[in-house]
N, C-alpha and C positions, 0 to 999 in steps of 0.2 A: 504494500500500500504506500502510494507517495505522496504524503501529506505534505501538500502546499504550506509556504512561509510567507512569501512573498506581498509586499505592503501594498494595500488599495492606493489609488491616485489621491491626491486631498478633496478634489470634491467627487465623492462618488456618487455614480451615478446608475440608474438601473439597469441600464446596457451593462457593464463591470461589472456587476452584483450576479446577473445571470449568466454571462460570459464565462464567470469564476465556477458557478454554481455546475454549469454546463462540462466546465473543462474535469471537475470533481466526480462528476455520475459518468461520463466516459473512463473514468478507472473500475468501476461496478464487477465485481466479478459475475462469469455469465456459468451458471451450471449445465445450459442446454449440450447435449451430445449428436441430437438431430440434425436435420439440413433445416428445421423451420426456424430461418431467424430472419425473418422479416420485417420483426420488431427491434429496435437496439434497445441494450440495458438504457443508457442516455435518454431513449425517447419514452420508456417505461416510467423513468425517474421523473423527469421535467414534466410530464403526464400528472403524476401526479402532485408535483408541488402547485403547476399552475391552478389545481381544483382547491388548493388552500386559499393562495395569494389572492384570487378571483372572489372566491368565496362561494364559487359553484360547485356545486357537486356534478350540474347536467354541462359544464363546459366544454368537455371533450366532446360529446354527445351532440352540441351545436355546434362546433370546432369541422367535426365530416361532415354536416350537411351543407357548413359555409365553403369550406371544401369541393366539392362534388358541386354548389352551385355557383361559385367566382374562381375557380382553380387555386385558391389558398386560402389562408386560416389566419386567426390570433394565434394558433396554436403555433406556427412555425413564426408569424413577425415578428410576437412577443415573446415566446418562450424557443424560441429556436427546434424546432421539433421538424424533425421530416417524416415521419409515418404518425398517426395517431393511434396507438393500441386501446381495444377496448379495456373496462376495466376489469375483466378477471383476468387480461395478460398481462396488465400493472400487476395484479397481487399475488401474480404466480411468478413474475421475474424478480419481484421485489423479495419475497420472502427470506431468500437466502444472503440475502447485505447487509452486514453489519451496520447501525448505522453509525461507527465513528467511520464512515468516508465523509460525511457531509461533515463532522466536527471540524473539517478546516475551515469551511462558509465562515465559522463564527470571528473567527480569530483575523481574517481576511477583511470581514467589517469593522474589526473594533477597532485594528491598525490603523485604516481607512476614516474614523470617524473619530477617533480618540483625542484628536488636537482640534477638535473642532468646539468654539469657543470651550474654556475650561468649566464648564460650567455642573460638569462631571466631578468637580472636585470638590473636597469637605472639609473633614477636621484634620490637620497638618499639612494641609493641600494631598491628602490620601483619596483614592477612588474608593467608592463604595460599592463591595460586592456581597450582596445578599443573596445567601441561599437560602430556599425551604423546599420539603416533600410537596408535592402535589398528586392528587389522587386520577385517575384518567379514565379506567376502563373494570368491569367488576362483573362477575358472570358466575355460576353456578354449574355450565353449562358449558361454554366455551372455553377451549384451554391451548396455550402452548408451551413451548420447554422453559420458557423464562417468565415465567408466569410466577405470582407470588401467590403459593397456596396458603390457605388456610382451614383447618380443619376443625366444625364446631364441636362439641357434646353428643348433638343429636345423632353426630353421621354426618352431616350434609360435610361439603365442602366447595367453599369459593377459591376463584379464579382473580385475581387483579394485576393490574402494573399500576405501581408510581414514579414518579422520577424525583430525583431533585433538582432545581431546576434555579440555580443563578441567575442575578442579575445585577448588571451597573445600574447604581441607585444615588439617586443626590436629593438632599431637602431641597424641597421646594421647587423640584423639577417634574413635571406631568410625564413625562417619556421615562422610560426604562431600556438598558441595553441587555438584550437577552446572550447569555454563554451559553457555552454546551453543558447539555444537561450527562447526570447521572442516571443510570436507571437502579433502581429496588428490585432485583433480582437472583435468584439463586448462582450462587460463587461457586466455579470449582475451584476445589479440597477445602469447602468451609462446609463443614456438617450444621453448623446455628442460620437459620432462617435470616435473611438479609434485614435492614433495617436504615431508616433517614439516615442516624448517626453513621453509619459503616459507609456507607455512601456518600457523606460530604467528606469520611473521611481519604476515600480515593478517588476523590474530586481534586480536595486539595492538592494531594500526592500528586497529582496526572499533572496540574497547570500550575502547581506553585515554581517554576523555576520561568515559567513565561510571564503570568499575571504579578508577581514579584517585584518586576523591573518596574510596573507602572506603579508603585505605593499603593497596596490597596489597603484596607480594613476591610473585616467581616463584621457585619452586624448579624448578629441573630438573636434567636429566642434561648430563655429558656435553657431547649437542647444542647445547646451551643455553648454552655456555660461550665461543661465539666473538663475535671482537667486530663483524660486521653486529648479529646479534641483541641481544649486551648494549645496542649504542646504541640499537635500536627500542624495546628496553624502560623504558630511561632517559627517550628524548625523549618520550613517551606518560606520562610519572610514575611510574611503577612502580621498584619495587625489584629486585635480584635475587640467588638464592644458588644458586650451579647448580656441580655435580659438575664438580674441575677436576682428570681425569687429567696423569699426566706426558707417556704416547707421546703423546697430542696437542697440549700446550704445553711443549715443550723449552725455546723463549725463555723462559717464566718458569722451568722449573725450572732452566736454567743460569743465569739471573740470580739465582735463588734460595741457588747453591753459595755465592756471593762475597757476600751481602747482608748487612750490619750490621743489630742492631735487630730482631730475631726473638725476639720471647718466647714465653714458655713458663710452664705453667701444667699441675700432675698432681693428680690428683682419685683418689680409692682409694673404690673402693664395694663393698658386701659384698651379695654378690645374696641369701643368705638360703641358700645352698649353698657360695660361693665369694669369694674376693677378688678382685674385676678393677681392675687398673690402666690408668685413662683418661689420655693425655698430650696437651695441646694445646699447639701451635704454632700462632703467629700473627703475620702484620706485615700495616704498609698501605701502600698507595700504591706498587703493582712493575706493570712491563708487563706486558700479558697476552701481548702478541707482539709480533714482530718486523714494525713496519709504518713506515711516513711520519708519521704521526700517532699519535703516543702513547694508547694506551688503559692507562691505571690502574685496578687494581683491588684491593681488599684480599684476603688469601689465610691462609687456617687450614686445618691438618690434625687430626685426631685418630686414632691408634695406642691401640689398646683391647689388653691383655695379661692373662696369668696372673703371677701370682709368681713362678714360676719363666722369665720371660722370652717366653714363646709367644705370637705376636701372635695372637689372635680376630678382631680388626676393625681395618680401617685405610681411611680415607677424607679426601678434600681438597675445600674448598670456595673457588670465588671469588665476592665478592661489594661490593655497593658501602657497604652497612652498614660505619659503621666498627667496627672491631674492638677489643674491651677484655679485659680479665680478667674482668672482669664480667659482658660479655654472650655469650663465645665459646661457651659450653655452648649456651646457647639459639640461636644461631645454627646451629651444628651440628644440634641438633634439629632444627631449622626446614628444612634443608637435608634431612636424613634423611627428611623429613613429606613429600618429594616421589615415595616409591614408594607411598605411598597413591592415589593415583591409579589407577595399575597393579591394587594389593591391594584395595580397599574400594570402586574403581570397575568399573573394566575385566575384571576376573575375576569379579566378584559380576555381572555384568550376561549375561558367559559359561555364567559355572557355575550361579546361583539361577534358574533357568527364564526369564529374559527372552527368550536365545535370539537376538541380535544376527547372528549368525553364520548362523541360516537361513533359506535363501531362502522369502522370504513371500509374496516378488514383486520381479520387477525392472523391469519396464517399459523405455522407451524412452527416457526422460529422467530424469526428478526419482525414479519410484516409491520407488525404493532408498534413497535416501537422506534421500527422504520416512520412510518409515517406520521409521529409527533413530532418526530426530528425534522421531517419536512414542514410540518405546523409552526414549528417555533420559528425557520428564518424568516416562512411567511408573514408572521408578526412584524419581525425585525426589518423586512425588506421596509415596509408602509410605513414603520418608526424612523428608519433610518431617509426614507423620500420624504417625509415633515421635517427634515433637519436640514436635509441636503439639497434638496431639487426646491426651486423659486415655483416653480406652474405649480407643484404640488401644493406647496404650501399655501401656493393663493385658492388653489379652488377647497380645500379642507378650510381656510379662513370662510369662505364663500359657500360650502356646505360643511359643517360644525359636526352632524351627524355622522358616526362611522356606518350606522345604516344604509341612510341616502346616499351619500358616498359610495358604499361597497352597491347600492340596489343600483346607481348608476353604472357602474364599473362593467355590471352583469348584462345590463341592458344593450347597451354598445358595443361589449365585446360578442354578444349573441346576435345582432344586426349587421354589423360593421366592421367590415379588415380594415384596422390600422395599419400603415408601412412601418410602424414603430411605437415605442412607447411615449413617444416626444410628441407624435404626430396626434394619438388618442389625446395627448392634455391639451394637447393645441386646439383641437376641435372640440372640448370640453369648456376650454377659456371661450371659445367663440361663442357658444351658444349661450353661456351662463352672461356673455357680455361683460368680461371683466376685461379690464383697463388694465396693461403688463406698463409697468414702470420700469424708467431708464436702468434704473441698479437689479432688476428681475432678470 
């Protein structure tokens, strides 16, 4: 497998994006030993991402008709495709591909978008990369090899995949940059059932000598707060600021009762309705737990109230950043930035028509998991065209809806061959009547 390195242009563009994508699924291993290869693995693959990115499931399906009646397609203008395969010849060529061939896609975008305004940046000028599980697919019924079983009391037994599933995260930024995901899945030579934690933790292992270089922090929850995990995150370069309940670290909050050297720091902000009272606490250098080898860690809360004493908000963070008066706010922040993930990934990928959750196909080995990994740069390509491309960004200014937007997308590309992707926004600006300024 020969995983691409190579840095996107600075302003990328969706021609690059798929160009890359393209050059990625022509390495696809093919298992056929027949003479019927009339379909390439390439045209299998781009098959089926375009039915993410579109947001159609029927697009191939209008793709031959537009075909057979103009002698070409969307499917070849815009996703570079020369045969159209139906869809059970996607899900029988797909099944057998791993999908880290597409895991270069990810790393190809973030090169490519990564200097683009700093805006990606947070506490220490560090990137934010938040991982969480996410749940995808669940069955009783349907199974395959990397399937995460579970077996109830009754007898019955479920089928599921989850992944974990990174992302660059900043306060205060609506977008998110999606990485490559982990999958939740049975390990060989691990006899214990897979697990979120095992999975971020050879996540981090896989991409901590690449993601490294850019300064990141992890923000997580919770999970993310014990110390196997905090040291993989450390020994890999990374930072981390992850949700430090009480009921799961008693050793620090009892070392906490008796500790000297706790400051504090109150902030009074006026929301434009209301006064709320922000209190921080914060010290460094306290056990995280009760072990043989001391793990330190530094430890801030924040207690958000009204006037009259009512708390709103109350939250605790541990982290290895050291702690000041000066940077506790932003750290919190940065800490906070970690259900973005959850909010602006995992839900948007749910609820805005990607559709993660339904069965497209599952095959016998990889299909399933193949095909979120096409889901997720689909996300990313339409994130990364709000950032990069001007026509884009004017007509999403011009329709706000990702509905309307994706109901247009569908509309036009089932009526109409574009010669390109430039040319469909071109004819989208015309008709919507928007007015392209000098610096667009």
């Amino acid at each position: 497998m020969n995983h691409h390195t190579e840095k996107a242009s600075d302003s990328i563009t969706f021609k690059d994006m798929i160009n890359y994508l393209k050059s990625l699924t022509s390495e696809f291993p093919d298992k056929r030993t027949g003479s019927n290869l009339s379909y390439s693995m390439e045209d299998a693959a781009m098959g089926a991402f375009s039915l993410f990115f579109t947001q159609s499931p029927s697009f191939l399906a209008f793709q031959r008709t537009m075909e057979q009646n103009k002698g070409k397609s969307n499917a070849q203008t815009l996703f570079g495709m020369r045969k159209i395969p139906c869809d059970n010849h996607i899900r029988n060529l797909s099944d057998e591909v791993n999908p880290s061939y597409v895991f270069p896609m990810f790393s190809f975008i973030i090169n490519g978008i990564i200097g683009y305004p700093d805006v990606f940046r947070s506490v220490n000028n560090n990137l934010l990369i938040a991982p969480d599980g996410t749940h995808y697919f669940s069955s009783d019924t349907i199974s395959c090899e990397n399937c995460f079983i579970k077996k109830h009391r009754n007898g019955t037994v479920n089928y599921s995949h989850s992944a974990v599933t990174p992302v660059i995260a900043a306060p205060g930024n609506e977008k998110v940059i999606a990485s490559e995901p982990e999958f939740i899945m049975p390990q060989d030579g691990h006899g214990k059932q897979d697990c979120e934690n095992a999975a971020a933790k050879r996540w981090l292992r896989k991409y901590g000598s690449r993601y490294s270089e850019l300064n990141v922090t992890i923000p997580g929850d919770d999970l993310y707060c014990k110390q196997p995990i905090c040291e993989v995150i450390t020994e890999e370069g990374f930072n981390y600021i992850s949700v430090c309940k009480p009921d799961s670290h008693k050793t620090l909050y009892e070392w906490l009762k008796g500790a000297d050297g706790i400051q504090r720091s109150v902030i009074r902000r006026w929301t434009g309705k209301r006064t709320e009272i922000d209190t921080y606490r914060f010290i460094n250098r306290i056990p995280l737990c009760d072990a043989d080898k001391t793990f330190e860690v530094n430890r801030c809360e924040i207690i958000s109230t009204l006037e009259d004493g009512r708390v709103i908000y109350r939250n605790s963070f541990a982290t290895n950043h050291e702690i000041t008066e000066e940077n506790v706010i932003e750290i919190v922040i940065a800490g906070r930035a970690r259900r973005k993930v959850e909010n602006e990934n995992n839900n948007i990928l749910k609820t805005k028509g990607y559709n993660p959750e339904h069965n497209f196909g599952h095959g016998n080995k990889y299909l399933s998991l193949l095909l979120l990994t096409f889901n997720l740069p689909a996300f990313l390509f339409h994130t990364v065209l709000d950032i990069s491309d001007s026509k884009y960004k004017m007509l999403r200014k011009k329709l706000p809806s990702r509905k309307t937007f994706s109901d247009d997308i569908r509309a036009l590309t089932r009526y109409i061959c574009s010669d390109s992707w430039e040319s469909l926004l071109n004819f989208m600006i015309r008709g919507l009547e928007i007015e392209i300024s000098n610096s667009g």
